[in-house]
N, C-alpha and C positions, 0 to 999 in steps of 0.2 A: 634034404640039407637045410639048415637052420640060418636065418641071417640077425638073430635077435640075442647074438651072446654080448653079455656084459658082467660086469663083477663087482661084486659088493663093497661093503665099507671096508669091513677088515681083509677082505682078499688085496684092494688098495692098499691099506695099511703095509701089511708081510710085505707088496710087492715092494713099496718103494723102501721097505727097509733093507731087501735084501740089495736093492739099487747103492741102498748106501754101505753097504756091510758087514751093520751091524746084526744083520738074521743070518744064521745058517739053513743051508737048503733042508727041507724037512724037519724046519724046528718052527711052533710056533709065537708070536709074543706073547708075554706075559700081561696082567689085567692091567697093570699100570700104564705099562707102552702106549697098549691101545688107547686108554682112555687118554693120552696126552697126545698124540698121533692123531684122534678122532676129531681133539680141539683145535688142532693145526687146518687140518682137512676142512671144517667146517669153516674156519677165520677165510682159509682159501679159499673157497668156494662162495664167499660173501664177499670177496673182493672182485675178483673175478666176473660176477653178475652184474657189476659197473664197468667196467672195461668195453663198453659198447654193448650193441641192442644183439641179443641172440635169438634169434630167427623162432627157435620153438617154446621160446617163453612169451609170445605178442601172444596176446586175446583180447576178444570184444567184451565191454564193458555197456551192460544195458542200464541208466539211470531214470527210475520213474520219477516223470516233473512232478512240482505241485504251483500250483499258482501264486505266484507273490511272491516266490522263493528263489533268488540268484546265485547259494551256497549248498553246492552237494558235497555231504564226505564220504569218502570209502573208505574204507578199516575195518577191521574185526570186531567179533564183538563186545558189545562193552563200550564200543568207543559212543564217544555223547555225541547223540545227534545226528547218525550215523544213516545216511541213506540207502546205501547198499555194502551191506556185511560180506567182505573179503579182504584178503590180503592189501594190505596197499601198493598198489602199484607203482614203479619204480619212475616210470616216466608215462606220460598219454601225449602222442604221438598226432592224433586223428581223431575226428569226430565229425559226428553230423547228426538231424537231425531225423527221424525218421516217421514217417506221418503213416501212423496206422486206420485212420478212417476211411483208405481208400486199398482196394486189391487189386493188381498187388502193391504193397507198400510201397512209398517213393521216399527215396531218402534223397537229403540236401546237406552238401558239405559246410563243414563252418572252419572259419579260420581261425587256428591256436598263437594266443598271442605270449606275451611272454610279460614278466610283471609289470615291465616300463610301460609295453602298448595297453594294455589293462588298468593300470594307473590313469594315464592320463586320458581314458573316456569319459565323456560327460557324465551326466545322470544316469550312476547304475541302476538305481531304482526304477527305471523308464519301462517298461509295460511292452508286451509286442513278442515279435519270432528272435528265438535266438539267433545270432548271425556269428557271433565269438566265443571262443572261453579260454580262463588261462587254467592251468593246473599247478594247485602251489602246495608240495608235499613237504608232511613234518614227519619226526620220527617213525609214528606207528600208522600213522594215518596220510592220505592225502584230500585235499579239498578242490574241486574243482568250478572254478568262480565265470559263471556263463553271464552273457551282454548278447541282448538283452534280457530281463527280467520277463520269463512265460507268463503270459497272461494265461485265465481261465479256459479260455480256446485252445490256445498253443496245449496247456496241461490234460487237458480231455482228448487233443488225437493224437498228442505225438511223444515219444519218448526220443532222451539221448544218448546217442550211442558212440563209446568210445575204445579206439584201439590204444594198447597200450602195454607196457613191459612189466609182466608177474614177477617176481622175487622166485628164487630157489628155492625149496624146500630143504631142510637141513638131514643131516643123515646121522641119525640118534641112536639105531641099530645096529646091531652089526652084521644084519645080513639087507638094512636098506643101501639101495643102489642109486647114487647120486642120480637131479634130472637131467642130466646131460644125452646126448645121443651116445651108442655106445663107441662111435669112431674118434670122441673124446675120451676116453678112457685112458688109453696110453701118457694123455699129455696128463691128465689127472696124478696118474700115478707120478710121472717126471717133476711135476710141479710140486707134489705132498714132499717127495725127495731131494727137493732144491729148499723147498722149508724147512727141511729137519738135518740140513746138514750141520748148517752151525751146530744148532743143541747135542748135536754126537762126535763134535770137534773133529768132523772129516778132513781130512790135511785138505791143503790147498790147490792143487793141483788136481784132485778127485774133485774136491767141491766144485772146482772149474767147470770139468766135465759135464756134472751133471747139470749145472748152472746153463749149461750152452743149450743141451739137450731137452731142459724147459722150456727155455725161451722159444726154441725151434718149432718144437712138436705145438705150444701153443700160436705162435703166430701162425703157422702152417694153417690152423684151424681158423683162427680170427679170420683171415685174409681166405678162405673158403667160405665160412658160415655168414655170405651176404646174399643179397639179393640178386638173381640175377637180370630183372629185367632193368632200361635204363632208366634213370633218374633228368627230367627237367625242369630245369629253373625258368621260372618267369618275374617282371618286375614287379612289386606290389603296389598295385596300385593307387592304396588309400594315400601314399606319401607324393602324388603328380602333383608336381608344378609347387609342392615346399620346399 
């Protein structure tokens, strides 16, 4: 028994058409449909990737220091200046620093600041172990701006390593199969069919329906696909006694 069925772009497509329908069972779209169906699928599926952090797109981000240098970017390639060649990451979460001169490694966590707390530190240019860094993402690329500035020590034993949230991949074929888990699938298809209702002028009372049944099948998941162990807050301490 198999636990790894899922279904591809245009199998989506048919489904959520016949959801609205306008497909008859055993018929299938025509080149246009799809290709307009595929644009919707794909706009959803990029909005969707922001709607909070989903659990199987985090991965470790390893950045090789160099000395004197406070500006790392990630982005594909092409992008100028570009430290480590991947996708841009959507959001970086965590970081620390990880000191390879000793076995086994010891890593040391550093605190992600946000533009204001990065703004107002003194002397970026200041020399020494990182202890911070913010992440400030543009279009295609993200830049992650580390305090302090790795000296030639820090850059010869330790690299930084960061977790953080990969972007979707788009589904361009019609037999790729969104990255989702396949216990998303259902809301996938619910969701493509809550987009394409307007554009097929499904009266209002259907569109309802399916409208309810997006919402559902997708909350249902959001409000699963978390973490389960607990979360603790502590006070930050750099702000005692301001």
């Amino acid at each position: 028994m198999s636990t790894s069925y899922s279904i591809s772009r245009d199998v989506i497509i048919s489904a959520a058409l016949r959801k609205l329908g306008v497909l008859d069972l055993g018929t299938t779209p025509d080149a246009t449909t799809v290709t307009n169906a595929a644009q919707s699928l794909n706009i959803l599926i990029k909005a969707w990737q922001s709607a909070g952090i989903k659990l199987w797109t985090i991965q470790n981000y390893t950045v090789t220091l160099v000395s004197g240098q406070k500006d790392y970017i990630i982005g594909p390639t092409g992008t100028t200046g570009v430290s480590l060649v991947t996708d841009k990451p959507l959001k970086i979460i965590q970081g620390w620093n990880r000191n390879n001169s000793v076995t086994p490694a010891i890593d040391t966590p550093l605190n992600p600041l946000s533009r204001q707390e990065y703004n107002i530190l003194g002397s970026k240019s200041s020399s020494g172990m990182i202890n911070s860094f913010w992440y400030e993402p543009s279009t295609t690329y993200g830049t992650v701006h580390v305090y302090l500035t790795p000296d030639a020590t820090m850059a010869t034993n330790y690299t930084l390593v960061l977790v953080g949230q990969r972007p979707l991949g788009d589904v361009s074929l019609s037999t790729d199969i969104p990255e989702f888990p396949n216990e998303w699938m259902q809301a996938l298809v619910w969701g493509l069919a809550d987009e394409l209702a307007i554009e097929y002028d499904v009266p209002v009372n259907h569109r309802a329906e399916i409208g309810s049944k997006a919402v559902k099948y997708r909350t249902d998941l959001e409000d699963w696909d978390v973490e389960i162990n607990s979360t603790f807050f502590t006070p930050d301490q750099r702000f005692k006694g301001k």
